[in-house]
Every structure is written in C-alpha cells, then in structure tokens.
DRENDRENZA-331199 format. One record per atom (N, C-alpha, C): residue number from 0; residue in three letters; atom name; x, y, z. Coordinates in nm, 4 decimals. Example, Ala and Ser with C-alpha at 12.3 -4.5 7.8 and 13.67 -1.06 7.14 Angstrom:
REM DRENDRENZA-331199
nr->0; rest->Ala; atom->N; x->1.3190; y->-0.5690; z->0.7800;
nr->0; rest->Ala; atom->CA; x->1.2300; y->-0.4500; z->0.7800;
nr->0; rest->Ala; atom->C; x->1.3200; y->-0.3300; z->0.7800;
nr->1; rest->Ser; atom->N; x->1.2850; y->-0.2250; z->0.7080;
nr->1; rest->Ser; atom->CA; x->1.3670; y->-0.1060; z->0.7140;
nr->1; rest->Ser; atom->C; x->1.2900; y->0.0030; z->0.7870;
END
This chain:
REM DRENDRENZA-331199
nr->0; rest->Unk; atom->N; x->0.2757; y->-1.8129; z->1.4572;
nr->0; rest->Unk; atom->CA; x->0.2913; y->-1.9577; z->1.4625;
nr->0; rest->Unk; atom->C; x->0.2794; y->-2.0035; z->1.6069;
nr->1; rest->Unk; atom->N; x->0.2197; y->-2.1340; z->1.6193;
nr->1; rest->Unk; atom->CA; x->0.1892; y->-2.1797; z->1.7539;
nr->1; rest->Unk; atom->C; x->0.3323; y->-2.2144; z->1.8167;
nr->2; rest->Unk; atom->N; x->0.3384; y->-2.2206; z->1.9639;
nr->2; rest->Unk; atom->CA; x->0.4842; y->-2.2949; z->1.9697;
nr->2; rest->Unk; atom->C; x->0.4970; y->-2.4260; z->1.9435;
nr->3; rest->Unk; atom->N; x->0.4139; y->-2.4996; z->1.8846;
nr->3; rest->Unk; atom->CA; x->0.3827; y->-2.6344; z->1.8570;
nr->3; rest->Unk; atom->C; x->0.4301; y->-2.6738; z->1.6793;
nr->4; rest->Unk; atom->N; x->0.3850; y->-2.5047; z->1.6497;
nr->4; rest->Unk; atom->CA; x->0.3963; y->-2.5697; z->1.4707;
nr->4; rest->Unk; atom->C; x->0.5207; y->-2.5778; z->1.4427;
nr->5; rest->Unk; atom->N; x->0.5754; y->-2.6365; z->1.3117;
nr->5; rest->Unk; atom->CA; x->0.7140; y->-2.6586; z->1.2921;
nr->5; rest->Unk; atom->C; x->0.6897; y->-2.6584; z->1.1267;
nr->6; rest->Unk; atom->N; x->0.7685; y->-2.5518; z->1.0815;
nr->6; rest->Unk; atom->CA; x->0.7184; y->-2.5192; z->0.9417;
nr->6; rest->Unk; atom->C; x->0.5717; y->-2.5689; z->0.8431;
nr->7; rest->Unk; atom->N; x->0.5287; y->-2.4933; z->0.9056;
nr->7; rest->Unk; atom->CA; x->0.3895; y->-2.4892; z->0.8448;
nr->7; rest->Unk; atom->C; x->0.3939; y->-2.4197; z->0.7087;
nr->8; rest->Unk; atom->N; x->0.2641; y->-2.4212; z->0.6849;
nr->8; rest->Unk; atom->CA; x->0.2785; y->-2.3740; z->0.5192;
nr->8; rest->Unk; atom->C; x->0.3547; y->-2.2186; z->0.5371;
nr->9; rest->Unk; atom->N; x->0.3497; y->-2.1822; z->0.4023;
nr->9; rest->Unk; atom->CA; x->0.4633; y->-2.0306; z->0.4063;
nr->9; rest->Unk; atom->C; x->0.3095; y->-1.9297; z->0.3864;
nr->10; rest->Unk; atom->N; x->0.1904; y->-1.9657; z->0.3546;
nr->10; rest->Unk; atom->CA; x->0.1063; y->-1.8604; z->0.4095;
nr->10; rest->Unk; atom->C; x->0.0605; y->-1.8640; z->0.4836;
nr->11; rest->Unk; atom->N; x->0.0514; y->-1.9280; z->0.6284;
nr->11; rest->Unk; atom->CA; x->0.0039; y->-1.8777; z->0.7365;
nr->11; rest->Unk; atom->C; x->0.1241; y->-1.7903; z->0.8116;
nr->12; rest->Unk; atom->N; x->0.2196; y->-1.7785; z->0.7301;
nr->12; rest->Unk; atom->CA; x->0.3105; y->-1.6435; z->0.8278;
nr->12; rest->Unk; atom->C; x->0.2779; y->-1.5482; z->0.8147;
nr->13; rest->Unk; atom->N; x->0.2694; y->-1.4110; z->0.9271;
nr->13; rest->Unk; atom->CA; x->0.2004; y->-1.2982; z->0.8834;
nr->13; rest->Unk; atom->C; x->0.3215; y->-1.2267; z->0.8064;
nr->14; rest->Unk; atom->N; x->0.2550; y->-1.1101; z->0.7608;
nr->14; rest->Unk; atom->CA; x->0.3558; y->-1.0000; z->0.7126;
nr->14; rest->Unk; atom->C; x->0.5591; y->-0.9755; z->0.7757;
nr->15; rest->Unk; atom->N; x->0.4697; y->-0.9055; z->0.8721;
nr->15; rest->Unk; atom->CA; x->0.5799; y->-0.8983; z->0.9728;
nr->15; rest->Unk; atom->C; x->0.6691; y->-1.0536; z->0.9580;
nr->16; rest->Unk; atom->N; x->0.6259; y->-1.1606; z->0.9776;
nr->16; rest->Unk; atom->CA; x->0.7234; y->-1.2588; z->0.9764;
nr->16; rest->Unk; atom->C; x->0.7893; y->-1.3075; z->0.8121;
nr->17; rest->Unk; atom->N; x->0.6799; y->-1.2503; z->0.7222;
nr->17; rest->Unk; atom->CA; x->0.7512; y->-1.2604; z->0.6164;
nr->17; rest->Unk; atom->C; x->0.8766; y->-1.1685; z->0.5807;
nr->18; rest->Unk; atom->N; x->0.8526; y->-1.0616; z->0.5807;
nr->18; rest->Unk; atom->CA; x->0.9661; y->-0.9505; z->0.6163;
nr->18; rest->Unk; atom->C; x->1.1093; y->-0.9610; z->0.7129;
nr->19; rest->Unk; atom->N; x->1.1095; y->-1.0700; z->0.7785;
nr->19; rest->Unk; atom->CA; x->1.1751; y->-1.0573; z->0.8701;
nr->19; rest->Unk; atom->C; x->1.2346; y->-1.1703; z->0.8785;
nr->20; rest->Unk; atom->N; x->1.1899; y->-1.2518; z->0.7972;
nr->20; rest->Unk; atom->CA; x->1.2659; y->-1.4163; z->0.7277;
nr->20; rest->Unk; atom->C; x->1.3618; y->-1.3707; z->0.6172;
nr->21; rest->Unk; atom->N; x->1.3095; y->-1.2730; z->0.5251;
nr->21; rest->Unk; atom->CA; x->1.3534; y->-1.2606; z->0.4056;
nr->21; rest->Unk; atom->C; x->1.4611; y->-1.1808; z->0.4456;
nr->22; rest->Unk; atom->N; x->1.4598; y->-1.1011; z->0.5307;
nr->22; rest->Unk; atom->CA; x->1.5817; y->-0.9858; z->0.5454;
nr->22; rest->Unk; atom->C; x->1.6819; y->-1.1037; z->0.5992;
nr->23; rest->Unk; atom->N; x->1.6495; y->-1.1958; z->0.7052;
nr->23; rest->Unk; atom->CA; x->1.7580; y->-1.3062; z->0.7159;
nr->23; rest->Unk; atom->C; x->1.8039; y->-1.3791; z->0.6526;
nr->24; rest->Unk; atom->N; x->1.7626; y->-1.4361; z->0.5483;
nr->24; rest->Unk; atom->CA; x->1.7674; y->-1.4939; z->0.4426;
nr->24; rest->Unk; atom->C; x->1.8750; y->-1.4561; z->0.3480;
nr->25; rest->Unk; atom->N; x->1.8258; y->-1.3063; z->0.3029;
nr->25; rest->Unk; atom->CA; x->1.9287; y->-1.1888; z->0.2183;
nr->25; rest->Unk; atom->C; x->2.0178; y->-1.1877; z->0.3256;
nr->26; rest->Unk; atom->N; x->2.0639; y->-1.2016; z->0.4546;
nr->26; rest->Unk; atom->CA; x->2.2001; y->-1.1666; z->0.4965;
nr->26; rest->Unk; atom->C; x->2.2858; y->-1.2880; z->0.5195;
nr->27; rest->Unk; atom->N; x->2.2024; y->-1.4156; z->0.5274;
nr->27; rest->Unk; atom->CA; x->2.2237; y->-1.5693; z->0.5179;
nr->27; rest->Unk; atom->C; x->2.3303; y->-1.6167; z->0.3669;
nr->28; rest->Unk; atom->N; x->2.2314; y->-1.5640; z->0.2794;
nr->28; rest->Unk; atom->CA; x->2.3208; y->-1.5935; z->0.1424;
nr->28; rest->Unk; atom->C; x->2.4544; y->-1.4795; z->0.1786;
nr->29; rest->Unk; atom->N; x->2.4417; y->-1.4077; z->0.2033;
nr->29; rest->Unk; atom->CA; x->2.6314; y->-1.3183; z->0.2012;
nr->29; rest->Unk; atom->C; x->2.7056; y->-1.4102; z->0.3228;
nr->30; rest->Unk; atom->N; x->2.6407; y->-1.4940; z->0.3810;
nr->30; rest->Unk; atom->CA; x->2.6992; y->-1.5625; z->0.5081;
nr->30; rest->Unk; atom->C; x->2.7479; y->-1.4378; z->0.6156;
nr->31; rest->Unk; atom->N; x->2.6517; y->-1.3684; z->0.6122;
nr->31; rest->Unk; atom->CA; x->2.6509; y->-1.2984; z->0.7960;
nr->31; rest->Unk; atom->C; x->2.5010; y->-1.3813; z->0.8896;
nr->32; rest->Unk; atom->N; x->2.5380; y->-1.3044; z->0.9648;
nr->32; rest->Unk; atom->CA; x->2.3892; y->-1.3571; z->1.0807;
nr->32; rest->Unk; atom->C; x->2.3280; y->-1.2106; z->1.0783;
nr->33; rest->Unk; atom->N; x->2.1989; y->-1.2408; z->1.1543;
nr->33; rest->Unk; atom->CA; x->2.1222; y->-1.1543; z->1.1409;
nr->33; rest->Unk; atom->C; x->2.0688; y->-1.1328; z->1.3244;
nr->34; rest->Unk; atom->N; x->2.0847; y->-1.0114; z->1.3120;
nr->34; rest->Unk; atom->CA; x->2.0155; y->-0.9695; z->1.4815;
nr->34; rest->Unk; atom->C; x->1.9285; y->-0.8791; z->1.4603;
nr->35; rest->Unk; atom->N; x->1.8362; y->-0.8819; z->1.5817;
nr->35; rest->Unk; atom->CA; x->1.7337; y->-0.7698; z->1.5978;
nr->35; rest->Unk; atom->C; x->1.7769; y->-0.6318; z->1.4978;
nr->36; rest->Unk; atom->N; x->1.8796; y->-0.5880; z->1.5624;
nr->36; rest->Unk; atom->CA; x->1.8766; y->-0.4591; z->1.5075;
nr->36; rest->Unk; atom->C; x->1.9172; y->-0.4325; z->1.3484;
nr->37; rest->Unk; atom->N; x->2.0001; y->-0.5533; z->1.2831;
nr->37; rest->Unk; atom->CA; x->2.0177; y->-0.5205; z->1.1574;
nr->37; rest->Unk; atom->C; x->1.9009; y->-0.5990; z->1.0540;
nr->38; rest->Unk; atom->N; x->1.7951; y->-0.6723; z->1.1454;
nr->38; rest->Unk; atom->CA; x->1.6934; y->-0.7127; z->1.0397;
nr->38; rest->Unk; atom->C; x->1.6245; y->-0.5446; z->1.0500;
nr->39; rest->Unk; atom->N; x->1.5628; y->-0.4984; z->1.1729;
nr->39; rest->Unk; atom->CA; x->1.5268; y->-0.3923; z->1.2100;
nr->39; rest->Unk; atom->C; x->1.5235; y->-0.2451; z->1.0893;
nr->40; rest->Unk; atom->N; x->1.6867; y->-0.2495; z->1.0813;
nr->40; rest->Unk; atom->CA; x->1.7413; y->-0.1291; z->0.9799;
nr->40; rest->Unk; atom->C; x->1.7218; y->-0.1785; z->0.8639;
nr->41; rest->Unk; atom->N; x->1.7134; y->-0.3186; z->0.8193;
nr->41; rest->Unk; atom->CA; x->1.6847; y->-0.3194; z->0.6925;
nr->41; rest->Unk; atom->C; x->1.5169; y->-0.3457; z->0.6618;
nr->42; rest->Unk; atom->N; x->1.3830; y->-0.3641; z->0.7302;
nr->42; rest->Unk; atom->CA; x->1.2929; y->-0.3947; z->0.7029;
nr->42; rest->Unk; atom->C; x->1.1970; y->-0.2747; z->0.7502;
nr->43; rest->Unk; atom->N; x->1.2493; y->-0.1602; z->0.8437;
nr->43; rest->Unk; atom->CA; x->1.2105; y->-0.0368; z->0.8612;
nr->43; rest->Unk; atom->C; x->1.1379; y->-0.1268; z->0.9902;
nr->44; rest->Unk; atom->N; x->1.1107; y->-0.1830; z->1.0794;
nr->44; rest->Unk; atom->CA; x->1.0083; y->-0.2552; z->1.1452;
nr->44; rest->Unk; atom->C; x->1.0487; y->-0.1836; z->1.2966;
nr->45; rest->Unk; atom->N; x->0.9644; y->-0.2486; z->1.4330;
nr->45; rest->Unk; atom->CA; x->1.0313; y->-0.1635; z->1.5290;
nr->45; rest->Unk; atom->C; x->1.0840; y->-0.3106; z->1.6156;
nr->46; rest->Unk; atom->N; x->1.1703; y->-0.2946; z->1.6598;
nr->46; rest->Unk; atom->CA; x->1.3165; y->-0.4327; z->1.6802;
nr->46; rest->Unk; atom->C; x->1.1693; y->-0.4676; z->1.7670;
nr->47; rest->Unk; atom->N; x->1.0757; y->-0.4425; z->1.8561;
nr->47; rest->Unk; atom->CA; x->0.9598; y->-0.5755; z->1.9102;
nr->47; rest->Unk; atom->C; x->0.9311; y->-0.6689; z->1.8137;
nr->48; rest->Unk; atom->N; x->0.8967; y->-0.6114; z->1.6839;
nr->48; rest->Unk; atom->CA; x->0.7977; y->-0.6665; z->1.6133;
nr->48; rest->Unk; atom->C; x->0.8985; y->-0.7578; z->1.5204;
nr->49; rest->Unk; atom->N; x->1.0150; y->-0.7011; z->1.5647;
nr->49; rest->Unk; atom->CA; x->1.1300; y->-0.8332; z->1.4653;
nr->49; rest->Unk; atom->C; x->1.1580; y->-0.8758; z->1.6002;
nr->50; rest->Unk; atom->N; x->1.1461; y->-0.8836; z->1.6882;
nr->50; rest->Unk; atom->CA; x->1.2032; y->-0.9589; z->1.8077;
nr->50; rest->Unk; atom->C; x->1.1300; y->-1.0773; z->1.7656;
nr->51; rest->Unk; atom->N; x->1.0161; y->-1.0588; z->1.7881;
nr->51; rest->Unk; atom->CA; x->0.8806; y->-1.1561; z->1.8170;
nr->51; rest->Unk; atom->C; x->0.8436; y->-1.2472; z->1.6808;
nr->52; rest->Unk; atom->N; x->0.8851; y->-1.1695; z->1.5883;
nr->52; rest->Unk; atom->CA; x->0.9116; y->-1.2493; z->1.4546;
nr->52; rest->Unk; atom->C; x->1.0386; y->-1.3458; z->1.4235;
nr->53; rest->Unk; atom->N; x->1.1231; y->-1.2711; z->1.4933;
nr->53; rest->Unk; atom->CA; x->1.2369; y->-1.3733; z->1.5314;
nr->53; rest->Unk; atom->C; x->1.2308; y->-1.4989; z->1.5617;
nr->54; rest->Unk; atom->N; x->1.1708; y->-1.4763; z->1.7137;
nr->54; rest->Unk; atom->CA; x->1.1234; y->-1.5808; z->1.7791;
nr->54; rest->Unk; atom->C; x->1.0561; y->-1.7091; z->1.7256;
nr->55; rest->Unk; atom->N; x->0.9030; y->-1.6120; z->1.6928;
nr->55; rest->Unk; atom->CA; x->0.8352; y->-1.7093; z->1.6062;
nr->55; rest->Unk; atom->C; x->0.8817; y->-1.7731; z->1.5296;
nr->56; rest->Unk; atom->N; x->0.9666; y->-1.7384; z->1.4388;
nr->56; rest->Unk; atom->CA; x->1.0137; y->-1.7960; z->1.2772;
nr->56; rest->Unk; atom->C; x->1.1392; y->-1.9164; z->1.4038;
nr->57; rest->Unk; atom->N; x->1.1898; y->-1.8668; z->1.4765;
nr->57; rest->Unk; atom->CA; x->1.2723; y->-1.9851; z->1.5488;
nr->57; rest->Unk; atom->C; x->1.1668; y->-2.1598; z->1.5909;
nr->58; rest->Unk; atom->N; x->1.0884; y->-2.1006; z->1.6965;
nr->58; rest->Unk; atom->CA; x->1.0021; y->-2.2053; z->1.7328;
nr->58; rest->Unk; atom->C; x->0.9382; y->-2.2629; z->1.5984;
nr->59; rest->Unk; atom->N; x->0.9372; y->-2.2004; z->1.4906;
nr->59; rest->Unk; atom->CA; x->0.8201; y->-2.3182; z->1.4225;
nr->59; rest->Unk; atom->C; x->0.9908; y->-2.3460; z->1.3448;
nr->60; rest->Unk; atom->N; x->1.0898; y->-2.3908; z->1.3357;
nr->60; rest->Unk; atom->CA; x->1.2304; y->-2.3953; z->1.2805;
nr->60; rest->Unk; atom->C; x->1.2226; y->-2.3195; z->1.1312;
nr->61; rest->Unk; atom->N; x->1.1779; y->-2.2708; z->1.1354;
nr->61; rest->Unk; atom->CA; x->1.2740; y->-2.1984; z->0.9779;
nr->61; rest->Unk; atom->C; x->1.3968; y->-2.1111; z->1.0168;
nr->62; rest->Unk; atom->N; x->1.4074; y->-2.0913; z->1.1637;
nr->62; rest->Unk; atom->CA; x->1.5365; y->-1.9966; z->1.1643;
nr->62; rest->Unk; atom->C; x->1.6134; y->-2.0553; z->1.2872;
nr->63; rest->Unk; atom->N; x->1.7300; y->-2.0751; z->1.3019;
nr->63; rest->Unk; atom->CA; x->1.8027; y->-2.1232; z->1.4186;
nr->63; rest->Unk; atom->C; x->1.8954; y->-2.0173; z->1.4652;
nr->64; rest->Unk; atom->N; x->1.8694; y->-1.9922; z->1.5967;
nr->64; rest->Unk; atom->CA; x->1.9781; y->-1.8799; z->1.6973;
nr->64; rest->Unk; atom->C; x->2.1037; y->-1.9340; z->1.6949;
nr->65; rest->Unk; atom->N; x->2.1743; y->-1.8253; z->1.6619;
nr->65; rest->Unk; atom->CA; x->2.3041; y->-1.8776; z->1.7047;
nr->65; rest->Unk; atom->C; x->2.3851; y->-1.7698; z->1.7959;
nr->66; rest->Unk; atom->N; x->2.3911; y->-1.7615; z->1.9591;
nr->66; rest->Unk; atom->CA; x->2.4108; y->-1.6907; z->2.0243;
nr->66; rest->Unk; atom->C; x->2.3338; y->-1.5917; z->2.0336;
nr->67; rest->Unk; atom->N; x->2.3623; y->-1.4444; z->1.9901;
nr->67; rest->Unk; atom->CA; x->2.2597; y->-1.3311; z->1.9784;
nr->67; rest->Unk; atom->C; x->2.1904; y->-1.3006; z->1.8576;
nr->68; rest->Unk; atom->N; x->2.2470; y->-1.4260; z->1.7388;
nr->68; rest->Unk; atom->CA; x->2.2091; y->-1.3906; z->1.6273;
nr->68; rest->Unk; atom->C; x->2.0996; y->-1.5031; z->1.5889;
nr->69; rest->Unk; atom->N; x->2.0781; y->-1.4610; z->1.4076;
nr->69; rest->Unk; atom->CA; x->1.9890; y->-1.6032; z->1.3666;
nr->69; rest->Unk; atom->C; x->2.0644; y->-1.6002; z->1.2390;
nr->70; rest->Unk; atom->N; x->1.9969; y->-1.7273; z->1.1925;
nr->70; rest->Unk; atom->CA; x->2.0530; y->-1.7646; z->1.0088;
nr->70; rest->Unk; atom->C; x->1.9570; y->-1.8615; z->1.0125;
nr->71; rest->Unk; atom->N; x->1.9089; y->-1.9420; z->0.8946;
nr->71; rest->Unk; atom->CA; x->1.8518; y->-1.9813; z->0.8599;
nr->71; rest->Unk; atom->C; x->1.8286; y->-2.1743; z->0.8855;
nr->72; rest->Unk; atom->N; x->1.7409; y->-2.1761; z->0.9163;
nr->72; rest->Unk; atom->CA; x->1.6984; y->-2.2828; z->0.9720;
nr->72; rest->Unk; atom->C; x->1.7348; y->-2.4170; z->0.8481;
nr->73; rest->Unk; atom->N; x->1.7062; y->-2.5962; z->0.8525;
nr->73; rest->Unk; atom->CA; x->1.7443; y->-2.6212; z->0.7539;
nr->73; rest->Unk; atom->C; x->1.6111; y->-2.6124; z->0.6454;
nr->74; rest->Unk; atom->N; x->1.6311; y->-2.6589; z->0.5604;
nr->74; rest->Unk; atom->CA; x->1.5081; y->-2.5997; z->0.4381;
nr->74; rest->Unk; atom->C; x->1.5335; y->-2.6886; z->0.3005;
nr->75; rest->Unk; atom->N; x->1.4280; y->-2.6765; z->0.2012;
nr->75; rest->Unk; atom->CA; x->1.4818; y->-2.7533; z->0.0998;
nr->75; rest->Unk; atom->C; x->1.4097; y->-2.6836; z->0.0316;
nr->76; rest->Unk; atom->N; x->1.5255; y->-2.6081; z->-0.0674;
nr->76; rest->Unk; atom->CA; x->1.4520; y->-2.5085; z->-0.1810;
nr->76; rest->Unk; atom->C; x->1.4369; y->-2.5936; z->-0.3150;
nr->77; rest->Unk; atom->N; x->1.4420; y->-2.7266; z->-0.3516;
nr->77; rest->Unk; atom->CA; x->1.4178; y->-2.7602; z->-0.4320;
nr->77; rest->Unk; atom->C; x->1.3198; y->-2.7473; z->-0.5395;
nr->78; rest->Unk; atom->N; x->1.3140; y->-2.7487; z->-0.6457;
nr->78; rest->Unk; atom->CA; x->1.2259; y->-2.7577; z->-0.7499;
nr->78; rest->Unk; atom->C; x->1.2069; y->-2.8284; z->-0.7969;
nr->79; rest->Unk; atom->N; x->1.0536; y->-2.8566; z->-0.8440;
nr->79; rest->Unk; atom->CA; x->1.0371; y->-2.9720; z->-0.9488;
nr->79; rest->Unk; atom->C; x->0.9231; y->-2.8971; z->-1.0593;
nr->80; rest->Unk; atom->N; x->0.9592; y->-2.9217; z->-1.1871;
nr->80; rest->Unk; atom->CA; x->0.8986; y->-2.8797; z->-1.3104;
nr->80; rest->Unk; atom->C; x->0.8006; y->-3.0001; z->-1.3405;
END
C-alpha cells in the first residue's frame, strides 16, 4: 500500500499483508494486541516481513499502534443481503 492509500480495496493487499491482518484480527477478537513477534509465531513469517506488513496495514488505517503493539483499525463489517 502507498503511504497515501487509506483502505483500499481488500485485494490489492499482498499475501504477506493478508496473513498478518488476520493473525491481528484473531488476537483483536480475544482483546489482546498483537506485536511483531506474536503475529510472527502465529503466521510462521520472518518478524521483517510482519514488521513491514505491520506498517503497511497501519499507514493505509486498517490497523492502529498502540505503543509496541497493534489492534485493529476502525472498520465496518457490516452486511447487506
């Protein structure tokens, strides 16, 4: 993601950033935060490539830092049938 974009569609994220949303996400709903190293242990990835996915997923907002950690940016999972 550019540092410009701000939730863009959900397929221009690559792999790596999909992986690395979702592991935050899954630790978001138990209400922990998520850091390098425990997205890391849970997505098998090497903590750069979740660093930088971190990051990314921060600048375009789907994820907001909070100190050393992240959780989830705001979002609207709504549905419509």
């Amino acid at each position: 993601m550019g540092d410009n974009e701000r939730l863009g569609d959900v397929q221009e994220m690559s792999a790596t950033e999909i992986g690395v949303y979702e592991a935050v996400a899954s630790m978001d709903v138990d209400g922990r935060t998520a850091t390098v190293e425990t997205v890391a242990a849970m997505t098998g990835l090497p903590e750069e490539s979740v660093r930088s996915g971190l990051e990314a997923l921060t600048r375009g907002g789907r994820l907001v830092r909070r100190g050393g950690a992240y959780v989830l940016g705001p979002h609207d999972w709504g549905l419509d049938y």
